[in-house]
Every structure is written in C-alpha cells, then in structure tokens.
N, C-alpha and C positions, 0 to 999 in steps of 0.2 A: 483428448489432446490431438490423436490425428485427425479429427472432424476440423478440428481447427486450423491445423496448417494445412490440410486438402482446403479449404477456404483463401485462406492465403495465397497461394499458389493460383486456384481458379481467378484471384481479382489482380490477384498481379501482373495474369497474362491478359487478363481484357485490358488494365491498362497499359501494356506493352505493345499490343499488337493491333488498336483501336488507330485508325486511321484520325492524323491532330494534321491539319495542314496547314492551317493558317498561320503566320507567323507576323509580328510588324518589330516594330526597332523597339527597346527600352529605351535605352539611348540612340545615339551616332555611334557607338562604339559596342554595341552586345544588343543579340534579338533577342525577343521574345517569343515565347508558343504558348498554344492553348494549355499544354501540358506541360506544366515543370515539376523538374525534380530535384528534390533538397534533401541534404544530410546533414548531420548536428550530434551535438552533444551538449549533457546537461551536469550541472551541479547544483546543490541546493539542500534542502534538508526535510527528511521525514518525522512525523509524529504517528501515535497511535491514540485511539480511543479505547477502552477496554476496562473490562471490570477491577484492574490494579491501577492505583493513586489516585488522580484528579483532584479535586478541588474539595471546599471541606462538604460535608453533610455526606447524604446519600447516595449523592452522582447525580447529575443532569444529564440534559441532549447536546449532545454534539460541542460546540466551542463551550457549553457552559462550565463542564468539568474537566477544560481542557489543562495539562499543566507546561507549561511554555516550555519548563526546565527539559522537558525531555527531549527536545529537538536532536536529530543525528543528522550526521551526513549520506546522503546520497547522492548516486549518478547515473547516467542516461546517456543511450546513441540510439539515433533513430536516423529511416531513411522516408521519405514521403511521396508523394504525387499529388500537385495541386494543377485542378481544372478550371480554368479560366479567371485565377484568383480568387474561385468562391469556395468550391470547396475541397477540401485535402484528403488522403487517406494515410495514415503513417504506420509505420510497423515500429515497435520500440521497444528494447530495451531497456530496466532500471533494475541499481539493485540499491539497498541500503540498507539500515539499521535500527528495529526501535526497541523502547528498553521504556518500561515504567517499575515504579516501586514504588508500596503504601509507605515508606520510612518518610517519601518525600511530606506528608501531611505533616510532618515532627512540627513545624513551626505556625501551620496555618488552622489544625484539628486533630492534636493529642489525643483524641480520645480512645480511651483503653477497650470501649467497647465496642469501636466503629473500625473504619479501614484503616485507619492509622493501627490499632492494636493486631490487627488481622495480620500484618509484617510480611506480607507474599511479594514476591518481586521476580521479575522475564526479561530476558531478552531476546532478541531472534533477528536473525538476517534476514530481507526479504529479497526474494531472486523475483521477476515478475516482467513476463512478455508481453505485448500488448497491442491490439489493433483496432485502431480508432477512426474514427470521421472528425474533420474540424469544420467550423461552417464561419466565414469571413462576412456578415452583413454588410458592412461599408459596399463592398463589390457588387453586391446586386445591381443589377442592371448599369453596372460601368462597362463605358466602351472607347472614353478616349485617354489614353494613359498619360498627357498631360494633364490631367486632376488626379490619379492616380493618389488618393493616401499614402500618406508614410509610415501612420501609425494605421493599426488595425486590431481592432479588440477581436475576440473569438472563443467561440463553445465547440467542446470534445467533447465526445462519449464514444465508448465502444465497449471491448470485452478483453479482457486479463485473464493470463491463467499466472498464478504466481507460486512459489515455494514459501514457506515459512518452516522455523523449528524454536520451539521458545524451549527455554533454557532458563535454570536460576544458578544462582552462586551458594556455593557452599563450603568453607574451608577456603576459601581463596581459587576453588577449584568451579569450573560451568558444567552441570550436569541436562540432559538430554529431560524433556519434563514426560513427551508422551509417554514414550516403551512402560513408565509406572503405571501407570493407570493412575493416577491421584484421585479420582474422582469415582473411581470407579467402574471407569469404561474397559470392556470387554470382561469383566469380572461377571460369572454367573450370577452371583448372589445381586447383580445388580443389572439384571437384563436387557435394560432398557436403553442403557449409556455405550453406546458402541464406540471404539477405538478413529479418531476423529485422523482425516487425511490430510498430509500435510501438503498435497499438493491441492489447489481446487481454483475454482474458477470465479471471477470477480466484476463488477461494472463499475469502470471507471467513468466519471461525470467531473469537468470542470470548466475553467476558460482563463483567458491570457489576452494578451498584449503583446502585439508582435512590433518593429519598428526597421525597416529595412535600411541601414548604414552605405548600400549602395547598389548596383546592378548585380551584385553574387553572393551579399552578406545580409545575415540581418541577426536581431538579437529578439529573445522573449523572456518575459516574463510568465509564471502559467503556474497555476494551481489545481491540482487532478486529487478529488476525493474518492477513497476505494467502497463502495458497497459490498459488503463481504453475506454469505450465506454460512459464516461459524461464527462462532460465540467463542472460540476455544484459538486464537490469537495468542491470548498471554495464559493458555492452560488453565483458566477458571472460568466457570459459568455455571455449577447447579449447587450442591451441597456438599458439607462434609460425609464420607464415609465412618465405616470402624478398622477404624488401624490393626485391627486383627485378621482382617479380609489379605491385608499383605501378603500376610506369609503362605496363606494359601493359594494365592494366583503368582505370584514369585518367587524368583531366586533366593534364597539368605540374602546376598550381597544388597540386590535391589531390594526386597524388602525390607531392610535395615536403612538401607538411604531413601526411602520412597517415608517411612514413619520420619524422618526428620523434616522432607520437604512440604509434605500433604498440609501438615500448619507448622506454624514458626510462630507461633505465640509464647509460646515457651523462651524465645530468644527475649523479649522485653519481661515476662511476668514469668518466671521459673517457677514449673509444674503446671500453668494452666494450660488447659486443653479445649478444643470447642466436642460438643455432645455431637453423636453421628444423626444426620439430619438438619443442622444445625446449618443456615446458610452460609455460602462460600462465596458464591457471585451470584447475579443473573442474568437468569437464564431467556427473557424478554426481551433482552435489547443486545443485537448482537454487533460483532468487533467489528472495528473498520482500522482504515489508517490512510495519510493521503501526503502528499508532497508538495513542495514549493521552487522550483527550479529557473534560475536564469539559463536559457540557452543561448546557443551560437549555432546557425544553421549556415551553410553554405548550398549557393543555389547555381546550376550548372546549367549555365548560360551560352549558348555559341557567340566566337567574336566576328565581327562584321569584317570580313577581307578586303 
C-alpha cells in the first residue's frame, strides 16, 4: 500500500509541474489546455462472480453464471488529468455492495445435490482506491477542435487496492466469515490453507462512453471488471473440513457458530451433513466483481476575460 501512494504522489507531481503552455479557445467563452482536470462522481451498481449462486448446473465463465438479481448499489469520486484529449490518469474512489446466495437457484436448479442444496450465502462491502490510465482513440491525431467529438468511447485499466469482509446471516443477525477459519485456514491440521487478507490488490480493465454536455460537463457511462488474485471473496473456495477441528483452533462461542455456518444443509434437509473433503467451491477459477456506473464529471476550465 505505500509503494502505491509513493506512486501516486510521484505522477501527480510530473503532472502538476510539467510545463502545458499551449492553450486555444473551446469556445468564445472558456480556453482550452493541453492539460485538463476533471472531477466526478459516480453511481450505478455492483455484481460479483463467485463460487455462491449463479445460474443452474456447475457454474460457467464470467456472464454465463451470472445472476442479474444480485446487482447492489454502488458509488464513486474521482479526480483526473487528461493530455491532450487522448489520454487521462484518474485517481478513484468507490465503495459498494455485493451479496450472492445458493437459495437464489430455488426456482431455476433445486437440486438437493448441487449448489442449490449447498444453502451458503455472503455479503461484503467493497472499499476500493484505484489508479488508472484511460485511452480516447477518437483523439488521435486530432488537432482542430471544431471536429472535436462529442461522444468518445474509451478503455481503462490500471491497479486497485480494495477492502472486502464477507459476512453471512444467521438468526437475523451478520456474522464476520474470516476470523472462523471455515475452511480451515490457519488451522494446523490443515497446513496448507492460510488465513486469507482482506485487504489485497486488483486490476481493473474496462471501457465507457463519455458525451461532453458542454465546455465544464460531461456524463459517462463505464463498465470496470475487477481481476482479483483470491478465490475467497464470498469465503468459499476448496473443501469441507471436520467440524470437530472447531473446537480445537476456537473459542466455544466461535466454534459453536463457525459448526452452524461451515454448511447449512441441514437448514433445507435436517441432519444432512457434507463428508470432510467433500467439495465446497473452487478452487481454479478465482473471484472477481466489477461495476456499472453513470458519471458526472466536471471539467475546470478558465473563462476567457
């Protein structure tokens, strides 16, 4: 995390202190520079991929097991520097919401043996800083800004670091999923599953639609999918443990709530249990989650005296 804002900081100031001199009119009424800078805010909504719900069978790639229902709301502020129309650097802000649950398959893939029966279900806030490049092709090689596009399609990528903390309901009440180990991470008897961080680092890849409303406004549309390096998003990804491992890496308290959360099959079929080893998620295809946002950016223009 400080590698990253010593980054930020270093590019900030080349572009603060990089000599822009060129300036011509946008209009009769506000100049232009090589260098502009915009601020914005965003709302719209988040989804996740992850080994709880989707769609029916096994789970597919990406939109195949997507399930629409989960959508939350999220939002965003960001401040930017764009070079000569072509390309931007933004710093941003977003936080928001995603939540999935096997219950959702009740109507699309009941089946008692599949993820419907498996009854696990997360939620988690996402906190998530972000600093990115945008690339405006239209701009290339534009130099007279009466042809100047209105509308401007464009690709982002860069690097996130975010928060998460997935969570399930229990009683009516949201309990914290890591600190249990469910899986068996940081548990001796299971060496190899280490206690997974809930801060980490992410590449975000997308692209948008920008449409400028006037010389200080403009609005985007923009879709940013997160590349993630965990699998552990909604707290599943390798196998069942033995619920008797509880008591020995926990508290009573958590190990008496950690044997009711580890499976919930029991909540549909009273008394089944899955065998220890007995798949839980996997562990090949790891979490993501990504956004869909209209912005409003404001662009700070000097007025012509």
């Amino acid at each position: 995390m400080k590698n990253l804002w010593l980054g930020i900081v270093w590019i900030s100031c080349c572009f603060s202190f990089s000599p822009v001199k060129s300036q011509y009119f946008y209009n009769s009424w506000y100049y232009n520079y090589d260098l502009i800078w915009e601020a914005g805010i965003g709302n719209g909504l988040m989804n996740c991929l992850t080994d709880i719900g989707g769609k029916k069978g096994n789970g597919g790639k990406f939109i195949k097991d997507l399930d629409w229902r989960s959508f939350k709301p999220c939002f965003s502020f960001y401040v930017s520097a764009t070079y000569k129309e072509v390309i931007a650097l933004r710093l941003e802000a977003q936080t928001g919401l995603i939540r999935a649950a096997d219950s959702m398959l009740q109507q699309t893939d009941p089946n008692p043996s599949g993820r419907y029966g498996r009854n696990l279900s997360f939620q988690s806030q996402i906190k998530e800083i972000k600093l990115a490049a945008e690339i405006h092709p239209l701009f290339f090689g534009w130099n007279d800004q009466s042809k100047a596009p209105y509308w401007s399609p464009y690709f982002t990528s860069g690097i996130s670091y975010f928060s998460f903390n997935p969570q399930a309901r229990l009683h009516n009440r949201w309990y914290d999923l890591q600190p249990l180990g469910l899986e068996g991470q940081g548990f001796a008897a299971y060496n190899g599953r280490r206690p997974y961080k809930l801060n980490q680092y992410a590449i975000p890849i997308g692209a948008g639609l920008r449409y400028e409303t006037g010389p200080l406004f403009n609005l985007r549309l923009e879709f940013v999918h997160r590349i993630l390096f965990t699998d552990y998003l909604d707290d599943v990804s390798t196998t069942y443990i033995d619920p008797a491992h509880f008591s020995a890496y926990l508290d009573p308290p958590s190990a008496a709530l950690a044997r009711q959360l580890y499976s919930r099959m029991g909540e549909l079929a009273p008394g089944l249990a899955p065998a220890p080893g007995a798949q839980r998620g996997n562990a090949k295809n790891k979490d993501a989650y990504f956004s869909i946002q209209l912005k409003l950016g404001y662009v700070f223009r000097s007025r012509v005296k």
